[in-house]
mmCIF file as Biopython writes it, N, C-alpha, C and O atoms, coordinates in Angstrom:
data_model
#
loop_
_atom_site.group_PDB
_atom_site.id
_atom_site.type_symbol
_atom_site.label_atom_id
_atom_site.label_alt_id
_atom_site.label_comp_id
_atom_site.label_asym_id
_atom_site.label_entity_id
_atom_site.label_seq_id
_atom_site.pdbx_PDB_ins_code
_atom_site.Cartn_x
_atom_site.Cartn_y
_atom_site.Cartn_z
_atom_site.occupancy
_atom_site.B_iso_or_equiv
_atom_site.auth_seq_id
_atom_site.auth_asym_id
_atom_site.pdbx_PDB_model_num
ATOM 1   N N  . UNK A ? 1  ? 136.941 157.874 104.787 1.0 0.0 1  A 1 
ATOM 2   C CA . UNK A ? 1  ? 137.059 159.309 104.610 1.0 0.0 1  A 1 
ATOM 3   C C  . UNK A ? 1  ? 136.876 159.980 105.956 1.0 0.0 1  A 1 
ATOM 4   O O  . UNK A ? 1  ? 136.033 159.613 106.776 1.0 0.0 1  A 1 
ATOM 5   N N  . UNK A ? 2  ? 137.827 161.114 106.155 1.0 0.0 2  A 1 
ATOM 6   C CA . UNK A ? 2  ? 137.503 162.034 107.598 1.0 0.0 2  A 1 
ATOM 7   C C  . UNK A ? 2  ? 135.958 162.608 107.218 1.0 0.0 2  A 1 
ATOM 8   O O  . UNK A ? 2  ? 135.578 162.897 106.083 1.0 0.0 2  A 1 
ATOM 9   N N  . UNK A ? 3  ? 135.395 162.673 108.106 1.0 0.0 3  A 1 
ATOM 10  C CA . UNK A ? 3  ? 134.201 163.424 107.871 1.0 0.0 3  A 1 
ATOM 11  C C  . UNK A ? 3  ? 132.613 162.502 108.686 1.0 0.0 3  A 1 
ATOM 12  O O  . UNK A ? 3  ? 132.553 161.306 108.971 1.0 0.0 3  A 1 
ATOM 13  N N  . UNK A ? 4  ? 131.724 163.360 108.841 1.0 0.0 4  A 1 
ATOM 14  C CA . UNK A ? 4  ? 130.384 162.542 109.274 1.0 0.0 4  A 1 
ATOM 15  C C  . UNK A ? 4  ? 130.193 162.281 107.859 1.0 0.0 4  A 1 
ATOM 16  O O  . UNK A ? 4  ? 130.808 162.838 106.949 1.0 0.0 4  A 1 
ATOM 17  N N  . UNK A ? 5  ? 129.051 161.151 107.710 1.0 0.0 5  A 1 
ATOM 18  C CA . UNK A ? 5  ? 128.090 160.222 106.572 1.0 0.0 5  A 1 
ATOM 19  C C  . UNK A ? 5  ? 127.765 161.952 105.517 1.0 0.0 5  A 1 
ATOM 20  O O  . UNK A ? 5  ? 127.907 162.277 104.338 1.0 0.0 5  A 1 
ATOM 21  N N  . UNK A ? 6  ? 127.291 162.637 106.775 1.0 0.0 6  A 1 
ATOM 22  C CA . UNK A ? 6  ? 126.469 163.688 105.744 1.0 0.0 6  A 1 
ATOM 23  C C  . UNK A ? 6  ? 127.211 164.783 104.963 1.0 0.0 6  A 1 
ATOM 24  O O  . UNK A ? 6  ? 126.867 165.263 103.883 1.0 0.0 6  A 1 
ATOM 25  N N  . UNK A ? 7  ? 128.402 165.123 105.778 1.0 0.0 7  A 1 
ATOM 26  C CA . UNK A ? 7  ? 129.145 165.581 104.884 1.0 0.0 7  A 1 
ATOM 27  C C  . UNK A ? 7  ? 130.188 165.044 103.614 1.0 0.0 7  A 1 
ATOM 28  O O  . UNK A ? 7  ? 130.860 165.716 102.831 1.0 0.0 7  A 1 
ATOM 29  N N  . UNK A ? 8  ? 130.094 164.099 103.695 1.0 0.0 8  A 1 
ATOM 30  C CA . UNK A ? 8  ? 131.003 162.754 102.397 1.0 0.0 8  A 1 
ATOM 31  C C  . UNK A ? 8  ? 129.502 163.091 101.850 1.0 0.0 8  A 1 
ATOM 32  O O  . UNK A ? 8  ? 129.395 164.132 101.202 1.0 0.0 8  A 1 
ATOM 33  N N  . UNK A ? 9  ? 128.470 162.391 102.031 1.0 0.0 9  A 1 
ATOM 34  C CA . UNK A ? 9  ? 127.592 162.965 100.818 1.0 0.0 9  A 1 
ATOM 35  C C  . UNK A ? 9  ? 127.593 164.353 99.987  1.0 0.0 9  A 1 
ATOM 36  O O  . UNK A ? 9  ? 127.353 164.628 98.812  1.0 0.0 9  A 1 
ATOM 37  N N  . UNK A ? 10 ? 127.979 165.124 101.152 1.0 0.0 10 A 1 
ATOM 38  C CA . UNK A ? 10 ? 127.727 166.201 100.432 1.0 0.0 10 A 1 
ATOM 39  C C  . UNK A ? 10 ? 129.302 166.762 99.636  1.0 0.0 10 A 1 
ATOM 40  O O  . UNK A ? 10 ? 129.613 167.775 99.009  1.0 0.0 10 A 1 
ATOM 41  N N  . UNK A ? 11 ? 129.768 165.963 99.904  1.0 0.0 11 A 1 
ATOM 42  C CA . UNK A ? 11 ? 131.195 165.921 99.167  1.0 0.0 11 A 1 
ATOM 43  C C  . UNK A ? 11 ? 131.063 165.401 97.680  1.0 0.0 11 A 1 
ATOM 44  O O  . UNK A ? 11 ? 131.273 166.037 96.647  1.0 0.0 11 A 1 
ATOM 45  N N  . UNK A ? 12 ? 130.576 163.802 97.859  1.0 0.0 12 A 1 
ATOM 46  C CA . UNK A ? 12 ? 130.507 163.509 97.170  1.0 0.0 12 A 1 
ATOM 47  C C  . UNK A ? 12 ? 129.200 163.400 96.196  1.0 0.0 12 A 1 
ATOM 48  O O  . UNK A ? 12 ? 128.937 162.361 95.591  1.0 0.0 12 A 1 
ATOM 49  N N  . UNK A ? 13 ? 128.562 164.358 96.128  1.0 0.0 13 A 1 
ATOM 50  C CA . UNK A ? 13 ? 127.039 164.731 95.887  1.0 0.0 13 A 1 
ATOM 51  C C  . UNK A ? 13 ? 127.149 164.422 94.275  1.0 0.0 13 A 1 
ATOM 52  O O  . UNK A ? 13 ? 126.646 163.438 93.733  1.0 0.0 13 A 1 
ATOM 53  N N  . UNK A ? 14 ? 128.080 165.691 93.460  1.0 0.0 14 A 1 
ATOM 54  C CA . UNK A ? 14 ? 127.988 165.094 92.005  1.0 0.0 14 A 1 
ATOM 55  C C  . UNK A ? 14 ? 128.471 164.083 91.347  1.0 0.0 14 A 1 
ATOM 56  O O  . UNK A ? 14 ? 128.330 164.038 90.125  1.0 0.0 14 A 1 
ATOM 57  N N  . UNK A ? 15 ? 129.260 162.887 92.175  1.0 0.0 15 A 1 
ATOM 58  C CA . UNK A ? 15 ? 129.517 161.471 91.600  1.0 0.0 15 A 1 
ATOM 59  C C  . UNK A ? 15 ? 128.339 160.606 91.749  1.0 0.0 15 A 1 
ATOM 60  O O  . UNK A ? 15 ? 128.045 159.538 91.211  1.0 0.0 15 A 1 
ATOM 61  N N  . UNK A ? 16 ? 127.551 161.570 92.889  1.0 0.0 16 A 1 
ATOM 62  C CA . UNK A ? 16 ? 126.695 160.386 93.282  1.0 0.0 16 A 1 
ATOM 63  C C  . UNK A ? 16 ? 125.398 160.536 92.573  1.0 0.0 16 A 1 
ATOM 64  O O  . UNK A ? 16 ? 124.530 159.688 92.362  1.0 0.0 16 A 1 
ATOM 65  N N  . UNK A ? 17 ? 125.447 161.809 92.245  1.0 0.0 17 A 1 
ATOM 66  C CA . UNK A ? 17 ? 123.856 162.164 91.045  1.0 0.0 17 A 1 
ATOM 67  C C  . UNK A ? 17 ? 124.292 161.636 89.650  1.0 0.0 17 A 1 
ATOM 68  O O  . UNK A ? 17 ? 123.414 161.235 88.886  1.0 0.0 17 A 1 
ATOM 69  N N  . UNK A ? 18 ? 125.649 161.612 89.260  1.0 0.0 18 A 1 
ATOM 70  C CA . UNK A ? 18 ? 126.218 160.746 88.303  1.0 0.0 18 A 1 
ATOM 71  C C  . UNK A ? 18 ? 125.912 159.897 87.797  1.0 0.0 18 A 1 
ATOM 72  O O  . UNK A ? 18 ? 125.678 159.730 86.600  1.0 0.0 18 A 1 
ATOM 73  N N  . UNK A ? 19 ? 125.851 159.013 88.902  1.0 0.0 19 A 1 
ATOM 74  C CA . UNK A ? 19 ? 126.106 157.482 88.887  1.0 0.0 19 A 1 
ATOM 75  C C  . UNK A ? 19 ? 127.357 157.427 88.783  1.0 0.0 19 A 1 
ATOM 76  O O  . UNK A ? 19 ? 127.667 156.392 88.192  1.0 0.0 19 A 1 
ATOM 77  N N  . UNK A ? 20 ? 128.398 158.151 89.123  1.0 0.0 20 A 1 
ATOM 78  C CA . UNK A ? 20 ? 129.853 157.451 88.672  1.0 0.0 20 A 1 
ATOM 79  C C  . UNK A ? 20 ? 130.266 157.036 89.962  1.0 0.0 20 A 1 
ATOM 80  O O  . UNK A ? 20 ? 131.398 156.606 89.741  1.0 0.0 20 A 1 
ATOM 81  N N  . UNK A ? 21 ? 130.077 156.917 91.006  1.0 0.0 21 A 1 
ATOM 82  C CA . UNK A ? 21 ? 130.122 156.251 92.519  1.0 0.0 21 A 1 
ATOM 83  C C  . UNK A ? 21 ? 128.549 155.789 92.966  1.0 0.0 21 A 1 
ATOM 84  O O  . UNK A ? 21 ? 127.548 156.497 93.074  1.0 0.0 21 A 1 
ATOM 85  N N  . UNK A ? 22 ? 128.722 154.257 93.193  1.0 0.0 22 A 1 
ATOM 86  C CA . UNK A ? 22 ? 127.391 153.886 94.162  1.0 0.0 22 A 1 
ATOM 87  C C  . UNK A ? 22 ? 127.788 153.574 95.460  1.0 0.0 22 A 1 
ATOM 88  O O  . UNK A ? 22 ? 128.805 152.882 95.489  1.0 0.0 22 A 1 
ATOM 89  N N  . UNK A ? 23 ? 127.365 153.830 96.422  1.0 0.0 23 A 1 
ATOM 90  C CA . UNK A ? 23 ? 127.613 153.332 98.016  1.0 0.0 23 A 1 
ATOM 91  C C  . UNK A ? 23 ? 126.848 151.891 98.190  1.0 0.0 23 A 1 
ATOM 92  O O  . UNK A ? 23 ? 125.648 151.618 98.177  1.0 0.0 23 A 1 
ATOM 93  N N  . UNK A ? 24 ? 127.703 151.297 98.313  1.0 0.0 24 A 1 
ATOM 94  C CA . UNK A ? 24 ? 127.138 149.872 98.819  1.0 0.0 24 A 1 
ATOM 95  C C  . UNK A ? 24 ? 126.613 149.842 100.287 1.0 0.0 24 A 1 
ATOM 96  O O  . UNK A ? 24 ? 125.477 149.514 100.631 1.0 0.0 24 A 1 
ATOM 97  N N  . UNK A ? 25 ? 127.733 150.279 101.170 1.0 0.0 25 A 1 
ATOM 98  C CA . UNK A ? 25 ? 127.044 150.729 102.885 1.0 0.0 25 A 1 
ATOM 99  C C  . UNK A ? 25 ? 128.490 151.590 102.978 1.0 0.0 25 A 1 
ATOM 100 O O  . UNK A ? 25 ? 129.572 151.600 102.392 1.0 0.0 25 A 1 
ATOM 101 N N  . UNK A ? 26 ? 127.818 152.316 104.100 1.0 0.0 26 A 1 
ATOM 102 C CA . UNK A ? 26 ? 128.689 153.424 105.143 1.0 0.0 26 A 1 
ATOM 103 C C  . UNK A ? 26 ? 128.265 153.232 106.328 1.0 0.0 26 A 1 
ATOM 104 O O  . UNK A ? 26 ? 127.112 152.962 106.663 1.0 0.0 26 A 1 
ATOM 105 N N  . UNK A ? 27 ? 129.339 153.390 107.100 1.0 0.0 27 A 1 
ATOM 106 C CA . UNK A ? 27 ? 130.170 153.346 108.902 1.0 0.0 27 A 1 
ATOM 107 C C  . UNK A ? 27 ? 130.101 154.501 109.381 1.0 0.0 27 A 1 
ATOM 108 O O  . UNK A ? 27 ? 130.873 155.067 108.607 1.0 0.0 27 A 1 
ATOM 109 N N  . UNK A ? 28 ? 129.817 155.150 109.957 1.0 0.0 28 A 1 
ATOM 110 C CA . UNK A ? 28 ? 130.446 156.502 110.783 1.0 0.0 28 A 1 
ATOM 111 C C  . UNK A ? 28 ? 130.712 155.798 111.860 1.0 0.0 28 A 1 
ATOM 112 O O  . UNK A ? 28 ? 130.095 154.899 112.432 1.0 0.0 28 A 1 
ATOM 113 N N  . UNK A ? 29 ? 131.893 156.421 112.096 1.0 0.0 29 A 1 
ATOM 114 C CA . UNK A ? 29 ? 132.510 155.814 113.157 1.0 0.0 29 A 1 
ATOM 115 C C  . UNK A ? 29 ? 133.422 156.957 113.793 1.0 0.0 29 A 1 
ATOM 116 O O  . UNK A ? 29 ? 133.698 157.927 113.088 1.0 0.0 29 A 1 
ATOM 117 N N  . UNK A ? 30 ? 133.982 156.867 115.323 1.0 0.0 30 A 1 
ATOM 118 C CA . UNK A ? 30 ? 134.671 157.562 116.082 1.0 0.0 30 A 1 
ATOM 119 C C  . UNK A ? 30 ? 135.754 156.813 116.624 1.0 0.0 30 A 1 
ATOM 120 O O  . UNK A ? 30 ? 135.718 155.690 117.129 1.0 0.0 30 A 1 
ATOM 121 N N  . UNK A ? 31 ? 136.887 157.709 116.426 1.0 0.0 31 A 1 
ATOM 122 C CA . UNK A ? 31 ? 138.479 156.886 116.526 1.0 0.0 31 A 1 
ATOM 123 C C  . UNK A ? 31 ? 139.351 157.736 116.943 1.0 0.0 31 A 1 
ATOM 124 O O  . UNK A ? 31 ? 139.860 158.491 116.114 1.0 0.0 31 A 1 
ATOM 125 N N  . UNK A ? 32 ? 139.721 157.815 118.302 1.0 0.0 32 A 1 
ATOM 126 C CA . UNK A ? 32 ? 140.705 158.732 119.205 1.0 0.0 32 A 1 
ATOM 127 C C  . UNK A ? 32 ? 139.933 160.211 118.950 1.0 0.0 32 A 1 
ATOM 128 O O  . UNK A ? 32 ? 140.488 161.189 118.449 1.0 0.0 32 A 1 
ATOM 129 N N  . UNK A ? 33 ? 138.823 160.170 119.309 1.0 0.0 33 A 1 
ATOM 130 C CA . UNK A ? 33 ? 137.637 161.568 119.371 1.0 0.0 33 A 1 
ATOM 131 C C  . UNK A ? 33 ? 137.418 161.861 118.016 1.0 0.0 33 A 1 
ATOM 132 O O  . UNK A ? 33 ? 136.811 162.931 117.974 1.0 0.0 33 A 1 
ATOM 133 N N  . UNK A ? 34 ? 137.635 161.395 116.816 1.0 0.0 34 A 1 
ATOM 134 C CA . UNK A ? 34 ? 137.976 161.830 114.995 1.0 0.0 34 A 1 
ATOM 135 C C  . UNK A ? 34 ? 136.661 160.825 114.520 1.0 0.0 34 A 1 
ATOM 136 O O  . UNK A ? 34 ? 136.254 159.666 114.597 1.0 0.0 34 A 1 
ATOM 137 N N  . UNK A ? 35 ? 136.368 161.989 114.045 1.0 0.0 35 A 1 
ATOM 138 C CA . UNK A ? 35 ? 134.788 161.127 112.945 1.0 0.0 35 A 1 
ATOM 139 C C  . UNK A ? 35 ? 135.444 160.817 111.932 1.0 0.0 35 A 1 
ATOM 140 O O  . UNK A ? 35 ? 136.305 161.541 111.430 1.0 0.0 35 A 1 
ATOM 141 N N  . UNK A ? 36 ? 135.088 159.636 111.494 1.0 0.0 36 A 1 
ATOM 142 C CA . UNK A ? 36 ? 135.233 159.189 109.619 1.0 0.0 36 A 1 
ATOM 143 C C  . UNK A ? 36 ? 134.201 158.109 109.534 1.0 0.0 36 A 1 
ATOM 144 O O  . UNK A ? 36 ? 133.455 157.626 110.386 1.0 0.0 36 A 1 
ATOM 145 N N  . UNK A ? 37 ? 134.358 157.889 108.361 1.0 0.0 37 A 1 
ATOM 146 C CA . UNK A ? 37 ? 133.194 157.146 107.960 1.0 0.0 37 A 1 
ATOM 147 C C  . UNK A ? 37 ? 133.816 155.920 106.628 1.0 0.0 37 A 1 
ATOM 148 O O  . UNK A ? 37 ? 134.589 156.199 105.711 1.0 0.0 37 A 1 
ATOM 149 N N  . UNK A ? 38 ? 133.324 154.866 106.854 1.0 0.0 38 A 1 
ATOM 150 C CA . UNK A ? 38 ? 134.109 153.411 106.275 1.0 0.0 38 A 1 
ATOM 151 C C  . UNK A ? 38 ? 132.798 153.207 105.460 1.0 0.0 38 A 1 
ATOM 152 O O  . UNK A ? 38 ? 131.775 152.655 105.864 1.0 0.0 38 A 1 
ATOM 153 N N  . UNK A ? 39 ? 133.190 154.165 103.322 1.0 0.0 39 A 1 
ATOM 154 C CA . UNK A ? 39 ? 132.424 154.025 102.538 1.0 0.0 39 A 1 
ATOM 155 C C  . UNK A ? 39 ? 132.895 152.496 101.761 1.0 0.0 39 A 1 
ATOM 156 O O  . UNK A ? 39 ? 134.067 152.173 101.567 1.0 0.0 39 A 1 
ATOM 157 N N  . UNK A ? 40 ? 132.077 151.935 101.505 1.0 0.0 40 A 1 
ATOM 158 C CA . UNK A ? 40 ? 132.021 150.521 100.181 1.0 0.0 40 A 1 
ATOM 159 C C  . UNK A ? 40 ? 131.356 151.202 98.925  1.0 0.0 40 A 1 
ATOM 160 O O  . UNK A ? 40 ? 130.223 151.665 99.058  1.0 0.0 40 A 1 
ATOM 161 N N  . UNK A ? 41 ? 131.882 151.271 97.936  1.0 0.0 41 A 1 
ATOM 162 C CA . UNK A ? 41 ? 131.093 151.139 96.847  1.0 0.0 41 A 1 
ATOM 163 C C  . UNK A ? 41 ? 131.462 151.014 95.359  1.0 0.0 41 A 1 
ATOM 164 O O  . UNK A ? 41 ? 132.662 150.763 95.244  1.0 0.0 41 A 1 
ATOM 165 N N  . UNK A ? 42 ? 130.887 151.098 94.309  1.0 0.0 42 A 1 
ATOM 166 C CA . UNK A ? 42 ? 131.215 150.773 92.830  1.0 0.0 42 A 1 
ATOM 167 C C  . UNK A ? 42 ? 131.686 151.795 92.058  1.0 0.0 42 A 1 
ATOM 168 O O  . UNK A ? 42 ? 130.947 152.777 92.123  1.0 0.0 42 A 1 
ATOM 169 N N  . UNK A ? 43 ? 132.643 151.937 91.348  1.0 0.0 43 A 1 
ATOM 170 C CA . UNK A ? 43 ? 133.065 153.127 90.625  1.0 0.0 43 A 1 
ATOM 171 C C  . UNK A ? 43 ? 132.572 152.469 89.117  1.0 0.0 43 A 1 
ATOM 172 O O  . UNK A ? 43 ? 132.916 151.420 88.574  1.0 0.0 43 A 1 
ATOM 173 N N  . UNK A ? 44 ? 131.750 153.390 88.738  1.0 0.0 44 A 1 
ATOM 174 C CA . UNK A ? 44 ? 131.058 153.127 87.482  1.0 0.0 44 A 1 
ATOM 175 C C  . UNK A ? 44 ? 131.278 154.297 86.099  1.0 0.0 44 A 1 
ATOM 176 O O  . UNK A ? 44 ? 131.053 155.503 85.998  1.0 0.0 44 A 1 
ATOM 177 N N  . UNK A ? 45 ? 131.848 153.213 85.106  1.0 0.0 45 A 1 
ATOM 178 C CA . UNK A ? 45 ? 132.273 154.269 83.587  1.0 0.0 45 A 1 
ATOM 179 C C  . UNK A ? 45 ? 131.792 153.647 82.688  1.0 0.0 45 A 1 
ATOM 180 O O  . UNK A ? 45 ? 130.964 152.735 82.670  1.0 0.0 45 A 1 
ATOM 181 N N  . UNK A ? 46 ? 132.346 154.175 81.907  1.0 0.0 46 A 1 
ATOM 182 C CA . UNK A ? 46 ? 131.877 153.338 80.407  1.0 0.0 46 A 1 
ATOM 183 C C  . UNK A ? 46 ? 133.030 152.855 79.785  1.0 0.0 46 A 1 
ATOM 184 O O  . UNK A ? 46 ? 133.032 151.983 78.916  1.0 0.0 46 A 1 
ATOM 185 N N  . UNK A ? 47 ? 134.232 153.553 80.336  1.0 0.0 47 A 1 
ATOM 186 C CA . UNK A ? 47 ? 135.573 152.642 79.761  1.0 0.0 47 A 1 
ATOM 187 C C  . UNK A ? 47 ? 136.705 152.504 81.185  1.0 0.0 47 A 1 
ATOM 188 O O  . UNK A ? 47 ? 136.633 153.065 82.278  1.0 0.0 47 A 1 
ATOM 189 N N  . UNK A ? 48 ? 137.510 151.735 80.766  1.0 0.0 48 A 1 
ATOM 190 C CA . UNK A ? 48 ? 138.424 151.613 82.029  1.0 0.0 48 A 1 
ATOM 191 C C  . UNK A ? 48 ? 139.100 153.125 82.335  1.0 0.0 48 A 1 
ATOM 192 O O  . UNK A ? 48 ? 139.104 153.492 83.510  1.0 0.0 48 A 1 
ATOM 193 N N  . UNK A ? 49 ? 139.547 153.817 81.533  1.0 0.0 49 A 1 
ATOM 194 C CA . UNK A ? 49 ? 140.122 155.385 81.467  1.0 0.0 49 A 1 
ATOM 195 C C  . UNK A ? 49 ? 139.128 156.054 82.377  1.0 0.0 49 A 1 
ATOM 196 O O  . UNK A ? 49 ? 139.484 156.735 83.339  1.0 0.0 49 A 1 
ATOM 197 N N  . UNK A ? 50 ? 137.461 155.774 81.942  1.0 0.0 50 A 1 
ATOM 198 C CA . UNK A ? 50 ? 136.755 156.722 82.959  1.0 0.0 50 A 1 
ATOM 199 C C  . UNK A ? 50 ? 136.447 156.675 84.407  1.0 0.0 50 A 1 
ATOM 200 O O  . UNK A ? 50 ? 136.164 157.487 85.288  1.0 0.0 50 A 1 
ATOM 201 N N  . UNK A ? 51 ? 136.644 155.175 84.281  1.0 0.0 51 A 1 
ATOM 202 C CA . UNK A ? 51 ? 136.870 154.402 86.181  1.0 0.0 51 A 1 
ATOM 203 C C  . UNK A ? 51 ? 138.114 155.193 86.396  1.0 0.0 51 A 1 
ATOM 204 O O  . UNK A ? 51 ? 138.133 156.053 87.277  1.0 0.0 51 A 1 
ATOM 205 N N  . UNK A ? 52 ? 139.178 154.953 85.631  1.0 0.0 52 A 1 
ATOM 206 C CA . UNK A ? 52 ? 140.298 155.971 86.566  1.0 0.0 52 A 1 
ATOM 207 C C  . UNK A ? 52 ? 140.457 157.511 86.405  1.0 0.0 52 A 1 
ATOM 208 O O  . UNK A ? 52 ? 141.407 158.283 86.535  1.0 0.0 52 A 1 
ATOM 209 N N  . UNK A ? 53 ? 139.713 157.587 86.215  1.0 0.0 53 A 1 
ATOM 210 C CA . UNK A ? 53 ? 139.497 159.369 86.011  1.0 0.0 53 A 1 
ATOM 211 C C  . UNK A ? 53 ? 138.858 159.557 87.400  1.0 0.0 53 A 1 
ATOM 212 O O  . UNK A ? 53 ? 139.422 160.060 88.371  1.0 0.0 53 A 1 
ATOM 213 N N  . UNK A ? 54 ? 137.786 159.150 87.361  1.0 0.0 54 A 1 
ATOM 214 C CA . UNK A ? 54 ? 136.670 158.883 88.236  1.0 0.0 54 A 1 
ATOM 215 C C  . UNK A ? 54 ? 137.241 158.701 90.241  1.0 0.0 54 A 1 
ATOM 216 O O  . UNK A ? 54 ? 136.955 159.292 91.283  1.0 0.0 54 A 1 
ATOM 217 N N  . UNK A ? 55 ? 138.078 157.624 89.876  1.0 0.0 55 A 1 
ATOM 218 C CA . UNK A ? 55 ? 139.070 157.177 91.433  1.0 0.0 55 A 1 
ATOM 219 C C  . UNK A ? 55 ? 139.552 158.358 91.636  1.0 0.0 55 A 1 
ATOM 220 O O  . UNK A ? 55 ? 139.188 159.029 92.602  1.0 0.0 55 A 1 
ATOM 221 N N  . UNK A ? 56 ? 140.496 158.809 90.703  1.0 0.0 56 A 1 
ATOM 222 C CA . UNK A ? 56 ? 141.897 159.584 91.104  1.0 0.0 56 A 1 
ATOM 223 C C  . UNK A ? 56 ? 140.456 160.984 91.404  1.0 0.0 56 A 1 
ATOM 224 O O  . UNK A ? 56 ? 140.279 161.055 92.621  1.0 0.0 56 A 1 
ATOM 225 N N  . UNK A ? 57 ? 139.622 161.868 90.729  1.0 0.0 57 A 1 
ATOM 226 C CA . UNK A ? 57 ? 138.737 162.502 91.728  1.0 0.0 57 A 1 
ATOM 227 C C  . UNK A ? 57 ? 138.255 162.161 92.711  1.0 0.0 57 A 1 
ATOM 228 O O  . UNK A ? 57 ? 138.083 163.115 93.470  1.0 0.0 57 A 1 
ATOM 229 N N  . UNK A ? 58 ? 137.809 160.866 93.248  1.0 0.0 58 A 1 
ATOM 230 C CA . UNK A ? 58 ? 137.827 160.338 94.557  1.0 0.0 58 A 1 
ATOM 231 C C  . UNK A ? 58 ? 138.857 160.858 95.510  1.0 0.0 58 A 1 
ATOM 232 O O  . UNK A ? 58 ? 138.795 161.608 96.484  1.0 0.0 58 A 1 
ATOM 233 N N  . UNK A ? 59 ? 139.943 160.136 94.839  1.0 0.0 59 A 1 
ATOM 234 C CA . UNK A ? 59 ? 140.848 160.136 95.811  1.0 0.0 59 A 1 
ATOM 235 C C  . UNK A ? 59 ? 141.383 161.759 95.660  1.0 0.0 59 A 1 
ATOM 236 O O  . UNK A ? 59 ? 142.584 161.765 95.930  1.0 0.0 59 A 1 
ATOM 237 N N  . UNK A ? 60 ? 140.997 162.862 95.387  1.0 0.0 60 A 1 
ATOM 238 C CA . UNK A ? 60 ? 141.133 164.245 95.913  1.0 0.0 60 A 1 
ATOM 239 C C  . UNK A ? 60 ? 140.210 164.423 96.539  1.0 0.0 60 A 1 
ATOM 240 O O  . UNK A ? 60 ? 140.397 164.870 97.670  1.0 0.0 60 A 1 
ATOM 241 N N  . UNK A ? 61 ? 139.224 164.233 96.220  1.0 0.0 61 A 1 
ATOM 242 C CA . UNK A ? 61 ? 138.512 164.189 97.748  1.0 0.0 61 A 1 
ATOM 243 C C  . UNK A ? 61 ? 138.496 163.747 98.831  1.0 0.0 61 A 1 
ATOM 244 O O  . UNK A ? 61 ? 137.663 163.940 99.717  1.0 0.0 61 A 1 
ATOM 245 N N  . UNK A ? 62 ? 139.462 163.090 98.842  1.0 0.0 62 A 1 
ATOM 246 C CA . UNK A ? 62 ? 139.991 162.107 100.215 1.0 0.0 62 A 1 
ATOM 247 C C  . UNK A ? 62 ? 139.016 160.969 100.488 1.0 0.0 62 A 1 
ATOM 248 O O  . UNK A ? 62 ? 138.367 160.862 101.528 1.0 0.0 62 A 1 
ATOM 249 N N  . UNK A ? 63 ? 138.968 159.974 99.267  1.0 0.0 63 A 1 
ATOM 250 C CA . UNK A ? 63 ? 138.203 158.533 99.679  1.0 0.0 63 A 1 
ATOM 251 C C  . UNK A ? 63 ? 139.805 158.304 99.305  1.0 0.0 63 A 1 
ATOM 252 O O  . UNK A ? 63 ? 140.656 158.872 98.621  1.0 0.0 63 A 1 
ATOM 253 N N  . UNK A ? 64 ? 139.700 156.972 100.278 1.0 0.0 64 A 1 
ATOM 254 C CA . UNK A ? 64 ? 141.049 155.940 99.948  1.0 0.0 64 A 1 
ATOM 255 C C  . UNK A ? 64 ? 140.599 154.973 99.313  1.0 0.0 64 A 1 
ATOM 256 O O  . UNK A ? 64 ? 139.433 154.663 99.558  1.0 0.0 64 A 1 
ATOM 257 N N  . UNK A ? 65 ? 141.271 154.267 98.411  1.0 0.0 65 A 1 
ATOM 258 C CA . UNK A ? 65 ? 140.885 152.983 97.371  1.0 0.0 65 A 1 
ATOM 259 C C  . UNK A ? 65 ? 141.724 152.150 98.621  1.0 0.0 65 A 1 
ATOM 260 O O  . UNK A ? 65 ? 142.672 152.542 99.301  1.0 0.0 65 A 1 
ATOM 261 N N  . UNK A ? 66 ? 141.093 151.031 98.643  1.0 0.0 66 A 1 
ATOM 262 C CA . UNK A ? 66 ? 142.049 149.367 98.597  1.0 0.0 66 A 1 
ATOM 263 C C  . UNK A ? 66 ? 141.426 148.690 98.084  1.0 0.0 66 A 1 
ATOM 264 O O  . UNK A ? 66 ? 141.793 147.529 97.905  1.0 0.0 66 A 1 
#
């Protein structure tokens, strides 16, 4: 995700009081002068529909899945 560690938290603040995203580890890192940060973690539901509910709001917030 573009952004420092603290602002992706604070992005991602209500998945993460959720529980519907856990961070396994985060990177901040700097790349041609551009902060982002290289999140790992678990997308957690109770059915497969709510894992992809769950991503595709990720991914408007600009986390990338692979």
């Amino acid at each position: 995700m573009d952004g420092t560690l603290d602002s992706i938290l604070e992005t991602l603040k209500s998945e993460l009081e959720r529980k519907d995203f856990l961070i396994l580890s985060a990177l901040q890192k700097v790349k041609y002068g551009k902060i982002y940060t290289e999140i790992y973690g678990i997308v957690a539901g109770e059915t497969i529909e709510d894992m992809q509910t769950i991503e595709q709001k990720l991914q408007s917030k600009g986390l990338f899945l692979t």
